[in-house]
C-alpha positions as CSV (number, residue, x, y, z in Angstrom):
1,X,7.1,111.0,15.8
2,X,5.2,112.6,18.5
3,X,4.3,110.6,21.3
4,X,1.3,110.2,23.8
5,X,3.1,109.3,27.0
6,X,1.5,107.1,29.2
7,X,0.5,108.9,32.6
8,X,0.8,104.9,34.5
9,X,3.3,105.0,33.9
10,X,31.9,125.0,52.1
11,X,34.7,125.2,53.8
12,X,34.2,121.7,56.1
13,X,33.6,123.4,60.1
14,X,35.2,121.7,63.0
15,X,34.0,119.5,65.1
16,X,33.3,120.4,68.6
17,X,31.2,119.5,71.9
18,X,28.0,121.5,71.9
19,X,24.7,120.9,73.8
20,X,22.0,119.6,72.1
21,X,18.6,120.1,73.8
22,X,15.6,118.5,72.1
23,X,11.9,119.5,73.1
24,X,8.9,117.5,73.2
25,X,6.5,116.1,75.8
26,X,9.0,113.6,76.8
27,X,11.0,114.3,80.0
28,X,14.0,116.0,79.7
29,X,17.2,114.0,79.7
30,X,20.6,115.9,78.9
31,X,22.6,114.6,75.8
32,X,26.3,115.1,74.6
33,X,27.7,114.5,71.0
34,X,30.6,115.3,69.2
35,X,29.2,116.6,66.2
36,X,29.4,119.6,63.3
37,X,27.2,121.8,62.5
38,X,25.0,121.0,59.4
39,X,23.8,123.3,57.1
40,X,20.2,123.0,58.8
41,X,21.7,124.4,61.8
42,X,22.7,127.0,64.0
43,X,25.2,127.8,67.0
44,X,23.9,130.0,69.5
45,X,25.7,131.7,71.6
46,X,25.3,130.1,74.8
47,X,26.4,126.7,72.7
48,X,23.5,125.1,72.1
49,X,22.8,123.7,68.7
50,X,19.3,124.7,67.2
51,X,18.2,122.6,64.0
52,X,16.3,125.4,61.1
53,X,13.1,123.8,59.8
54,X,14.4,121.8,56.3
55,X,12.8,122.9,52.8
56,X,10.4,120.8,53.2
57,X,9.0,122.1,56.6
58,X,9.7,125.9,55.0
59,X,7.2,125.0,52.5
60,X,4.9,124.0,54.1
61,X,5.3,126.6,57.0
62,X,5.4,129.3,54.0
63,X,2.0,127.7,52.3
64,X,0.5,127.8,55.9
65,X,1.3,131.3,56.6
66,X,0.0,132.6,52.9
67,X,-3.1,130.5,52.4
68,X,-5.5,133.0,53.8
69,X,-4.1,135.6,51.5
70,X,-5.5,133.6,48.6
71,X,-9.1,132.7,50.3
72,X,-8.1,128.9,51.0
73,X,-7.7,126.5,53.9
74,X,-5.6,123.9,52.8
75,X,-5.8,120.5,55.3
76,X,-3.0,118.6,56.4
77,X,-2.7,116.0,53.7
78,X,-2.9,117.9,51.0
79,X,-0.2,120.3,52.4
80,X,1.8,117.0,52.6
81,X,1.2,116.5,48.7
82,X,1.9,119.5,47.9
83,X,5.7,119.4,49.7
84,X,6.1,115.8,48.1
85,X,5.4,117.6,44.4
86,X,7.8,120.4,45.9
87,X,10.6,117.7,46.7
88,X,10.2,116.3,43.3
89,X,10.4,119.7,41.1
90,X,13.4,120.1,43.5
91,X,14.8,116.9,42.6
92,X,14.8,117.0,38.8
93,X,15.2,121.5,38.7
94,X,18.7,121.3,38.3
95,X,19.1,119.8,34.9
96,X,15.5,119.9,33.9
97,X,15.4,123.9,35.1
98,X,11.4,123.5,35.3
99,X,11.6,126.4,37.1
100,X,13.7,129.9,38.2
101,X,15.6,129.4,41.7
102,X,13.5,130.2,44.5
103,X,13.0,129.8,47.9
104,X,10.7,127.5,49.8
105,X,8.4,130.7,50.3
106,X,8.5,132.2,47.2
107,X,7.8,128.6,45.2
108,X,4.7,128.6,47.9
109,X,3.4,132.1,46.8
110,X,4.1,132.0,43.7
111,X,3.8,128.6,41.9
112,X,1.5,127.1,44.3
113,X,-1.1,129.2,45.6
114,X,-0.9,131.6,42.3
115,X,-1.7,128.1,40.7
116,X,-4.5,127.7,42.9
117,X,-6.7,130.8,42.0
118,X,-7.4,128.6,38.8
119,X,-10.1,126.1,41.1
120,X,-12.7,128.9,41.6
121,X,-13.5,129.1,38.3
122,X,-13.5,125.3,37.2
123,X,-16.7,123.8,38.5
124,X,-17.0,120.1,40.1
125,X,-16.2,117.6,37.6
126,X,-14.1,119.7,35.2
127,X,-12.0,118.7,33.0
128,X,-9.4,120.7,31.4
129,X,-6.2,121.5,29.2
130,X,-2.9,122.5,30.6
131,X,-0.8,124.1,27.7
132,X,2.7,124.3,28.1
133,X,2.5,122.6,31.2
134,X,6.5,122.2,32.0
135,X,6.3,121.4,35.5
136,X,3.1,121.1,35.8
137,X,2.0,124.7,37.1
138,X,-0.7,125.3,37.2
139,X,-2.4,122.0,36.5
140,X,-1.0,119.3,39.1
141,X,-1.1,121.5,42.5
142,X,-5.1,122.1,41.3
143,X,-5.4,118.1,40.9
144,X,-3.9,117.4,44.5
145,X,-6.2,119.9,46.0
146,X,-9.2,118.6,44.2
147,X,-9.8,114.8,43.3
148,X,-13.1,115.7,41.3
149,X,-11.2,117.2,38.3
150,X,-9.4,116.0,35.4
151,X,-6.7,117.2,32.9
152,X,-4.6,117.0,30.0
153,X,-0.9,118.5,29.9
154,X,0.4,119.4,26.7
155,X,4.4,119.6,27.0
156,X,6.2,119.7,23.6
157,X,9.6,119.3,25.1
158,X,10.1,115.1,25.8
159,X,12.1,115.5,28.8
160,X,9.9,117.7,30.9
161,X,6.5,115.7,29.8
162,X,8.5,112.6,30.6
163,X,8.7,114.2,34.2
164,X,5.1,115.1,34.1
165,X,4.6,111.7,33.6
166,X,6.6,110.7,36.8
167,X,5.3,113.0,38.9
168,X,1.6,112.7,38.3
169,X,2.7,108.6,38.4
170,X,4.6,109.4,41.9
171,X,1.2,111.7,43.1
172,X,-1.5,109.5,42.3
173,X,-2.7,111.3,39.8
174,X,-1.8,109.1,36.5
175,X,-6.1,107.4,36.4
176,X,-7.1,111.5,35.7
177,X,-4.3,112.7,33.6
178,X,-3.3,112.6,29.9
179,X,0.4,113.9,28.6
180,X,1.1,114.6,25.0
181,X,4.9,115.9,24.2
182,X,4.0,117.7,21.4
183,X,3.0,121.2,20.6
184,X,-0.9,122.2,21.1
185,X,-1.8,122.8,17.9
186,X,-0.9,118.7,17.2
187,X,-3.3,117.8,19.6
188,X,-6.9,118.1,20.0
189,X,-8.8,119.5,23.5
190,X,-10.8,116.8,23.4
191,X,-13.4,116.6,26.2
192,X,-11.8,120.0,28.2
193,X,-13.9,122.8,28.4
194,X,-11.2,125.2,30.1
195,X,-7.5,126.1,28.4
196,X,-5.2,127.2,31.2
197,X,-1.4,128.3,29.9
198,X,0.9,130.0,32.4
199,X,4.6,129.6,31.3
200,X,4.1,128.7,27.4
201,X,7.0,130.1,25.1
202,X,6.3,132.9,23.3
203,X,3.2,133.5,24.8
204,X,2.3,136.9,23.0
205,X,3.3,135.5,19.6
206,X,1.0,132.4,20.1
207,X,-1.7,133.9,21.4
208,X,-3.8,133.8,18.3
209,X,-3.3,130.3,17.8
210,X,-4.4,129.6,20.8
211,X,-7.3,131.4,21.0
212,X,-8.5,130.0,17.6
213,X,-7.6,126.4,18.6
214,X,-9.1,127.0,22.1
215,X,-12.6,127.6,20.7
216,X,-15.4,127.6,21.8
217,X,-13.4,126.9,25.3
218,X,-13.2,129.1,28.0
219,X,-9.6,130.5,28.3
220,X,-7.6,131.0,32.0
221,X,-4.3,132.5,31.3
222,X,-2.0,133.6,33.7
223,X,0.1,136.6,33.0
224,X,1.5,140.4,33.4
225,X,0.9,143.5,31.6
226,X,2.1,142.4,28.2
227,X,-0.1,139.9,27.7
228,X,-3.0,142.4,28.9
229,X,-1.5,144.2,26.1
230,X,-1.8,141.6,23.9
231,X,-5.1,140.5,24.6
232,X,-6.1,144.4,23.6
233,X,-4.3,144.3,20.2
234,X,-6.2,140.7,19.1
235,X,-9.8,142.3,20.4
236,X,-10.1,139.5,23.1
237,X,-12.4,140.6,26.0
238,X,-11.6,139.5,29.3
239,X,-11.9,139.5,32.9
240,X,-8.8,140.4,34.5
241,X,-7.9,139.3,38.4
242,X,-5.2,140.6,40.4
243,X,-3.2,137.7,41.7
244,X,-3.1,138.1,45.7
245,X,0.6,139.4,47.5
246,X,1.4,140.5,43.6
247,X,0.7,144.2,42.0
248,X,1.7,142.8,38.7
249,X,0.3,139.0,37.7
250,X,-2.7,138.4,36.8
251,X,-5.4,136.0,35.8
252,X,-7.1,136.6,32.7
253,X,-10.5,135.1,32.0
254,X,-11.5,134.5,28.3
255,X,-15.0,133.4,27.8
256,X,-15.8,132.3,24.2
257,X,-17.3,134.7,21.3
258,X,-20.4,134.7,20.6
């Protein structure tokens, strides 16, 4: 039986004697350490080690670079969020497989701030439906960005909507969340007035069902060409956004009929 689940809850490298310089406003003293080089590092060639920013710091670096791309201005906390949701995905990825490998940057671009294009057209107070929400794109980066709005993710697949459950747990976010592991059409709206969907299965092939069980809801769907196709074939009117730094994704807008 279907369940509601409860948001509360390389080859080794030698050692050798390299100078390690470390800059801040402190004075400068000299240190020596026998040490080998991590994978966050690099050897230059007048010896001295240099430490590459972690994934974590690429993240954030890449979400600070691309921001203005995408019309936002993201302060430090909720960077800081947004890297701790990034640690998690990356945490439970490899045998949940939430999402495709990708870098720091490209998981910035394109799950994150993509994900974030959603917030101009949900006014204060919304609340509304994730479907298919696997790892939570594009519903939890929009809830750490803005504590006015509420949602519920629909994840048929008990494993990933258990990790929706941990994560919006881990984020804060469990008092203005609801998870149901089962498939939409088991499940009500409820109070949403907006249907987001960005990585459902079969997308195309469902579309009908969702529209219909979507109604009288407005409809933000994330997608390429063959679902513009798609939305064509089935008569459906709507708006359609070119995602920034992509000549391919969109968001489509689906007001109701009538």
């Amino acid at each position: 039986m279907a369940e509601l689940v409860d948001a509360q809850v390389s080859e080794a490298c030698p050692r050798e004697r390299v100078e390690v310089r470390f800059f801040s406003s402190a004075p400068y003293q000299q240190n020596w350490e026998l040490r080998a080089p991590s994978l966050n590092s690099f050897l230059l060639s007048d010896g001295i080690m240099r430490e590459t920013p972690n994934v974590r710091d690429q993240f954030i670096n890449a979400l600070k670079r691309h921001q203005a791309a995408f019309g936002i201005d993201l302060p430090d906390d909720t960077l800081h969020r947004l890297a701790d949701y990034y640690e998690l995905i990356n945490e439970h990825n490899p045998i949940l497989h939430l999402v495709g490998p990708c870098s720091p940057d490209e998981f910035a671009v394109r799950h994150i701030l993509e994900s974030l294009t959603l917030l101009k057209h949900l006014p204060t107070g919304a609340k509304f439906a994730d479907v298919g929400a696997g790892a939570g794109l594009p519903a939890i980066p929009c809830l750490l960005v803005r504590d006015d709005l509420k949602a519920v993710l629909i994840e048929s697949k008990l494993k990933k909507a258990r990790f929706l459950s941990e994560a919006v747990s881990t984020l804060g976010l469990a008092n203005r969340v609801l998870i149901f592991d089962r498939q939409f059409e088991e499940t009500q709206p409820g109070e949403a007035r907006f249907i987001t969907c960005r990585a459902l299965d079969k997308f195309t092939e469902k579309l009908p069902r969702l529209v219909k069980w979507s109604a009288p809801r407005t409809m933000l769907l994330f997608g390429g060409n063959r679902l513009s196709e798609s939305l064509e074939k089935h008569k459906l009117a709507a708006e359609r956004e070119l995602l920034p730094m992509s000549d391919q994704r969109f968001l489509f807008k689906v007001s109701p009929r009538g």
